[in-house]
N, C-alpha and C positions, 0 to 999 in steps of 0.2 A: 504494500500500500504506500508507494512513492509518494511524498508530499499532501497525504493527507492528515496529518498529524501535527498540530499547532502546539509547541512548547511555550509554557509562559514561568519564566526566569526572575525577571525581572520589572520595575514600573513599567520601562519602555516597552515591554512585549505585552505587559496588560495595557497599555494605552491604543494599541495597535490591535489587537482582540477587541475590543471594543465591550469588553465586558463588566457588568455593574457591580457597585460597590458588595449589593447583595448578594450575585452569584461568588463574588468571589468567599465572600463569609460565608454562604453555605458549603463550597467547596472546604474552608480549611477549618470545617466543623468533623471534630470526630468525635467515636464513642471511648468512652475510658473503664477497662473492666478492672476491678477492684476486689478481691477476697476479703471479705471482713471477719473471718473468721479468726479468733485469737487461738492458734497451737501450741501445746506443750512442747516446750524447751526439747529438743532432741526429735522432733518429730520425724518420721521418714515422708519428706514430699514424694517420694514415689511411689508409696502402695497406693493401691486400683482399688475403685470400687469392690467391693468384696473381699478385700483383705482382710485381716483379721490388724485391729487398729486404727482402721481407715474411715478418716472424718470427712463429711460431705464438705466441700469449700461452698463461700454464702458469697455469690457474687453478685456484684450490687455495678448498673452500668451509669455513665453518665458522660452526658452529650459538652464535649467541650471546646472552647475553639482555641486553634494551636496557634498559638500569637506569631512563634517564629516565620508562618506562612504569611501572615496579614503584615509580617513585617520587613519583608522580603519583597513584598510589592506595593509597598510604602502605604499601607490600608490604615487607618487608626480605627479604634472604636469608639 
């Protein structure tokens, strides 16, 4: 797919996309997964489901936006 594919690096290449300040903040929205579950000291993170030992992890998501991206293409919030 020769030249069908628009890299955007920097301000200048989002100025040239022509893309709004919206899309770009939906673009550098992600999801953040987090375990809140608190393990005892020594736990083994490897055992599987069905281990003997083996604590369900509690994962909790949440939608964030990665500033590094909105700042990279000089976007403020």
């Amino acid at each position: 797919m020769r030249g069908a594919v628009k890299i955007v690096n920097t301000p200048a290449d989002m100025a040239v996309s022509q893309m709004t300040r919206e899309q770009i903040v939906a673009m550098a929205t992600i999801t953040v997964r987090t375990d809140k579950v608190v393990y005892p000291d020594g736990y083994d993170q490897a055992l599987k489901e069905g281990d003997d030992g083996y604590i369900e992890p509690d994962y909790q998501y949440e939608e964030v936006i990665d500033q590094s991206a909105l700042d990279r293409f000089g976007v403020a919030l």
